[in-house]
C-alpha positions in Angstrom: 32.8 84.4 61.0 33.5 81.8 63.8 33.1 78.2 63.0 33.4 75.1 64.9 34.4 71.5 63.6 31.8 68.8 63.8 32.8 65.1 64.0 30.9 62.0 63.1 32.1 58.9 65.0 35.2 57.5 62.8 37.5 54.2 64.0 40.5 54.6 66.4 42.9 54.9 64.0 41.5 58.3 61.9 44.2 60.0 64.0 47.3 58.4 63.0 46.0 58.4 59.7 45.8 62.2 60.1 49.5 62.4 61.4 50.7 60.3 58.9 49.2 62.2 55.8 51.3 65.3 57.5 54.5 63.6 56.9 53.6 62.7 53.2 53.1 66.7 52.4 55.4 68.3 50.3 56.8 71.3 51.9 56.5 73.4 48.6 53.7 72.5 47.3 51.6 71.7 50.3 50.2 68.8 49.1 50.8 64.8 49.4 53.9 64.2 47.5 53.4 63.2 43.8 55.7 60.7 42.5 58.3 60.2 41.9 59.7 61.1 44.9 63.3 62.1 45.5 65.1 62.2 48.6 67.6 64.9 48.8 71.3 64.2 50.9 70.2 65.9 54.2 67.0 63.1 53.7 64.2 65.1 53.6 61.9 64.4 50.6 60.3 66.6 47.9 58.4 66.4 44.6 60.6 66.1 41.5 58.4 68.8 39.9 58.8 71.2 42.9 62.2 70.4 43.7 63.0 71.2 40.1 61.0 74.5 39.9 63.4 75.4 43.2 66.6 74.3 41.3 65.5 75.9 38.4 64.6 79.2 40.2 68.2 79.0 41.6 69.7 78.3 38.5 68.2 80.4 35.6 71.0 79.9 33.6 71.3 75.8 33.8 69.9 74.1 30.6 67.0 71.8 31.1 67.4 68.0 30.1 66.1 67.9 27.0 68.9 70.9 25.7 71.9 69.4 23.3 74.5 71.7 25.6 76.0 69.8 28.4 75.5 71.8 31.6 77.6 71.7 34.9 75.0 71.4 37.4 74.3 73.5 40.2 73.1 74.1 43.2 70.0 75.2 45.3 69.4 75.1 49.3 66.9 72.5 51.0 63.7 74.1 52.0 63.4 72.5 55.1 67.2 72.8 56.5 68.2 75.3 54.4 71.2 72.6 53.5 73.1 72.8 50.5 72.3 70.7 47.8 74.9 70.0 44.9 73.5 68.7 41.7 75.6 66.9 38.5 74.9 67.5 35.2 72.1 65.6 35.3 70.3 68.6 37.5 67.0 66.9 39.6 67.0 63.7 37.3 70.5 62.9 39.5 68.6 62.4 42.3 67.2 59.4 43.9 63.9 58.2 44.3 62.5 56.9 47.3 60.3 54.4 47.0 59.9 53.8 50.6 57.7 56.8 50.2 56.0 56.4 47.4 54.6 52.7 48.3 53.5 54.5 51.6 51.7 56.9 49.9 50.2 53.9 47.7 49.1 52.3 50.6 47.8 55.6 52.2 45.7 56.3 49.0 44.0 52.9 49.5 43.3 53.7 52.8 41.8 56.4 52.6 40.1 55.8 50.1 37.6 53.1 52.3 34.3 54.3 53.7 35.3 54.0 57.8 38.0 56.0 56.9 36.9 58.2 54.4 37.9 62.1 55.4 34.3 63.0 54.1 33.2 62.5 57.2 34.9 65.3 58.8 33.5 68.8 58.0 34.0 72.0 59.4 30.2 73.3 60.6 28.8 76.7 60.7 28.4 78.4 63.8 25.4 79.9 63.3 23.7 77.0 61.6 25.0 74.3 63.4 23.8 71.6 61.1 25.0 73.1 57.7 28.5 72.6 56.6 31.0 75.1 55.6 31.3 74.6 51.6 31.4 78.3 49.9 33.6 81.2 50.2 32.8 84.9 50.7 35.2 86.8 48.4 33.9 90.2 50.0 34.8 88.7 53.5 37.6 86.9 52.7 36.0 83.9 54.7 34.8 80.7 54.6 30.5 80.3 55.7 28.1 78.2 54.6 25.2 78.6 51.6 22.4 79.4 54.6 24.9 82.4 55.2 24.5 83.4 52.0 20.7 83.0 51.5 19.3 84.3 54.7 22.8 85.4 56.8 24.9 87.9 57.0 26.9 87.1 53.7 23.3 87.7 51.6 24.8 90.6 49.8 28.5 89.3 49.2 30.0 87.4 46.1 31.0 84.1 46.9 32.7 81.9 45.3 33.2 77.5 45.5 35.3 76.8 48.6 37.0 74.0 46.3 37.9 76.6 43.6 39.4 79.0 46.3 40.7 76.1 47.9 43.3 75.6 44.7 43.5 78.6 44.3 45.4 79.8 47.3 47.0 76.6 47.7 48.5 77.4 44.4 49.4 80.7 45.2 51.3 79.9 48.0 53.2 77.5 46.6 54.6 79.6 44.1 55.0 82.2 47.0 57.2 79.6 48.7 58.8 78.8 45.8 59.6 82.4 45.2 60.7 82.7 48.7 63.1 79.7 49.0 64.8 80.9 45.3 64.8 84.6 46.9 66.4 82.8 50.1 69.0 81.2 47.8 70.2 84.6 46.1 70.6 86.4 49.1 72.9 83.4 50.5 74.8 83.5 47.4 75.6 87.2 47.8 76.6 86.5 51.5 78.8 84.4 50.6 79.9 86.0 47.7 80.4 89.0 50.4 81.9 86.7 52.6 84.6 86.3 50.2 85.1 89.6 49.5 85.9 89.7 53.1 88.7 87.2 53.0 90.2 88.8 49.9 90.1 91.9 51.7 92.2 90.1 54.5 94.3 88.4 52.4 95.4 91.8 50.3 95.5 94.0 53.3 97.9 91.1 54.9 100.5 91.3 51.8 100.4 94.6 51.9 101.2 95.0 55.3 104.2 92.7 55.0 105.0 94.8 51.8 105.1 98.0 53.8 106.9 96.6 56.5 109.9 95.5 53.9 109.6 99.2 52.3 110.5 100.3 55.7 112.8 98.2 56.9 114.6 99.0 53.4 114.8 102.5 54.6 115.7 101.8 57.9 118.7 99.9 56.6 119.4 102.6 54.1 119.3 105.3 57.2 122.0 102.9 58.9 124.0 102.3 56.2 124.5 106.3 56.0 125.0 106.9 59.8 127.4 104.3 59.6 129.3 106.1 56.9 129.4 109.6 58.9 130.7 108.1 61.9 133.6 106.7 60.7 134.1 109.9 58.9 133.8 111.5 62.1 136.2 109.1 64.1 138.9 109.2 61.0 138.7 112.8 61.9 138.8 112.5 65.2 141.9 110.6 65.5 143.5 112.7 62.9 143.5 115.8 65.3 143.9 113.5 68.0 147.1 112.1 66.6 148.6 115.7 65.5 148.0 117.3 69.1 149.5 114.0 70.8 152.4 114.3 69.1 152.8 118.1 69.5 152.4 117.2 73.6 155.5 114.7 73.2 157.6 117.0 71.3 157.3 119.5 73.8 157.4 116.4 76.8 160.7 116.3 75.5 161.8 119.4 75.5 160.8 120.2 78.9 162.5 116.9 80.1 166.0 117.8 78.2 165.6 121.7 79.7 164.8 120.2 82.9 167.9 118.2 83.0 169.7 121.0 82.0 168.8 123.2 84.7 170.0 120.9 87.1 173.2 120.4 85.5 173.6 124.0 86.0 172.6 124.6 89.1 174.8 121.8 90.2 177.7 123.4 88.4 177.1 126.6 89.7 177.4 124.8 93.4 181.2 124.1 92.3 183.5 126.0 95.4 186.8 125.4 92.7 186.6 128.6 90.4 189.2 126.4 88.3 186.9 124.0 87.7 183.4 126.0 87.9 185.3 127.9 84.7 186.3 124.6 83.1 182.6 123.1 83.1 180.8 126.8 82.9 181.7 127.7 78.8 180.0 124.9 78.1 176.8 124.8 80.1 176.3 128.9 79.3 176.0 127.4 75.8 174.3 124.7 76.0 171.6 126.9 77.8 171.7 129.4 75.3 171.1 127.1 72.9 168.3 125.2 74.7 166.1 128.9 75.0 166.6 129.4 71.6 165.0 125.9 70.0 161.9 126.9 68.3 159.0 124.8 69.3 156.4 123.5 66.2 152.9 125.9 66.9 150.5 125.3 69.0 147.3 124.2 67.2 144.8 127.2 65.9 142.2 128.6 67.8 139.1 126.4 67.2 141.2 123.4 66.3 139.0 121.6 69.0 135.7 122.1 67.5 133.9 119.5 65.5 131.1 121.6 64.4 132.1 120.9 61.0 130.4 117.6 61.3 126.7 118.4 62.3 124.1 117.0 60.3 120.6 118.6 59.7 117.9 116.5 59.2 115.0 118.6 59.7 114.2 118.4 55.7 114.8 114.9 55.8 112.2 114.4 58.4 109.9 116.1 56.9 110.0 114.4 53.9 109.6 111.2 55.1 106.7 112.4 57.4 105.2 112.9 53.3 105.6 109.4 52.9 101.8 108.3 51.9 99.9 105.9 49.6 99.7 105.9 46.0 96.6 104.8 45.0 96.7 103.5 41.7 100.0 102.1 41.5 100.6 98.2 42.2 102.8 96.7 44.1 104.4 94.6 41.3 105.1 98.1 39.1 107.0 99.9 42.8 109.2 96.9 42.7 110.4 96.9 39.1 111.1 100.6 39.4 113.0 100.1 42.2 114.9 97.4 40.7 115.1 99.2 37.6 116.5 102.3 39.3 119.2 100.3 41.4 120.7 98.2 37.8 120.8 102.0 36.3 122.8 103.1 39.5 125.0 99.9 39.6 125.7 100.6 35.5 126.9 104.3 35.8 130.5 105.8 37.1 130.9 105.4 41.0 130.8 108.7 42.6 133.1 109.4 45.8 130.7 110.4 48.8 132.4 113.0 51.0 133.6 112.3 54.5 131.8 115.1 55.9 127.7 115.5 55.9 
């Protein structure tokens, strides 16, 4: 049903009144605030009673004042801004009252409370019967009319009830509704930020591990270069091991060449001698010599395949592909890979040194 509001001439000031009575409503009960009054520490207001149904909604497990254990506070989020509000041991009795407020409601009451600017002389009025006042409720409709509604109107055959009674009523219900609400509000921040720290341990754990992985690596990286170090000198020892046995074959036989070359020339320069006398004197002597020179056995040439280093290749296939096995152990810590690996390295330092070979 459509209503409209009928007014009845009230003073200049009805108005403010109006506005101020909207700041003195508690924002969880919805009605003036009831004293005392506290004021929370992002200054908004509220009424002990409701703000401690909201802190004790928030905090089932906090023991009220009159309990012999000692609690440790806690915590519960401002209706209006939502801000944080941290509470002693003391719980809601901790806070302060504002008696700013409260003597501003005093004064309000008084107010209001004179004829000119008594709030009886605002009614909503019936549409349909423009001169009756809307003072009952149709609980059928689920709307406010008037009793003419009810006699002759269209509410005749509804149930109706007080508007006063249903007035409390769902004032009362919404109240606890918001109260529900804001507590509801309050858990699901707590699991956000409960969630919010799982998301920095997250970080934090996946960060030391990381920086654990990249030591386990770089372990085996040194490990890797530590070994290829070790087969390279083997490599080069063998290297100049061949190196210095054909070298020293080349000069041996340098010198033979040189001293046959030299010998040559004596004989060819002896056998340029025109004096038979002393071609013959000379001549016994270099036939020998020469004789001798083609006899000297030279030390043996190096074997067939003395060149190769194939002795030294290294396969690695197997090794790749067990480190391209390398994975994740789920279940085992950090803490415990590190003492096994210690553990394993203080048995290898106790036991006999083995000799590793030169080769692969």
């Amino acid at each position: 049903m459509n209503f409209t509001v009928g007014f009845k001439p009230l003073l200049g000031d009805a108005h403010s009144m109006d506005n101020l009575e909207k700041q003195l409503i508690c924002p969880i009960c919805l009605e003036m605030f009831s004293k005392p009054v506290v004021i929370l520490p992002c200054q908004h207001n509220l009424c002990r009673k409701c703000a401690n149904d909201v802190f004790q909604a928030s905090n089932p497990l906090w023991q009220s004042r009159g309990s012999t254990t000692v609690s440790s506070g806690g915590r519960f989020r401002c209706p209006s801004c939502r801000h944080e509000v941290v509470l002693d041991r003391h719980g809601v009795y901790g806070l302060q009252r504002n008696l700013l407020v409260e003597n501003i409601i005093d004064i309000y009451k008084q107010e209001s409370s004179r004829p000119l600017h008594s709030k009886a002389e605002q009614h909503l009025m019936c549409e349909e019967h423009e001169d009756e006042k809307i003072n009952i409720y149709c609980l059928s409709c689920e709307v406010p009319t008037c009793s003419l509604c009810k006699v002759f109107g269209a509410h005749k055959d509804c149930e109706v009830a007080p508007l006063p009674t249903i007035y409390k009523r769902q004032k009362s219900e919404l109240s606890d509704g918001i109260a529900m609400l804001v507590a509801g509000n309050d858990r699901v921040q707590a699991v956000i930020t409960q969630m919010e720290e799982v998301c920095q341990t997250i970080e934090d754990n996946s960060r030391r591990q990381k920086q654990l992985l990249n030591q386990r690596f770089e372990t085996l990286c040194a490990v890797l270069e530590e070994r290829k170090g070790e087969l390279l000198q083997a490599l080069a020892r063998e290297q100049e091991e061949k190196l210095q046995r054909v070298r020293s074959l080349i000069r041996q036989y340098g010198d033979h060449l040189e001293a046959s070359s030299k010998l040559v020339e004596s004989a060819i320069q002896s056998m340029e001698e025109p004096q038979m006398a002393l071609y013959l004197q000379q001549a016994k002597e270099l036939i020998n010599k020469v004789g001798a020179m083609s006899k000297v056995e030279l030390a043996g040439r190096p074997e067939p395949g003395y060149e190769s280093m194939d002795q030294f290749t290294v396969s690695v296939e197997h090794v790749a592909e067990m480190l391209r096995t390398i994975d994740f152990q789920p279940g085992a810590s950090a803490e415990e890979e590190d003492e096994e690996v210690a553990l394993d390295r203080d048995e290898g330092s106790a036991g006999p040194e083995e000799e590793r070979p030169d080769g692969p």
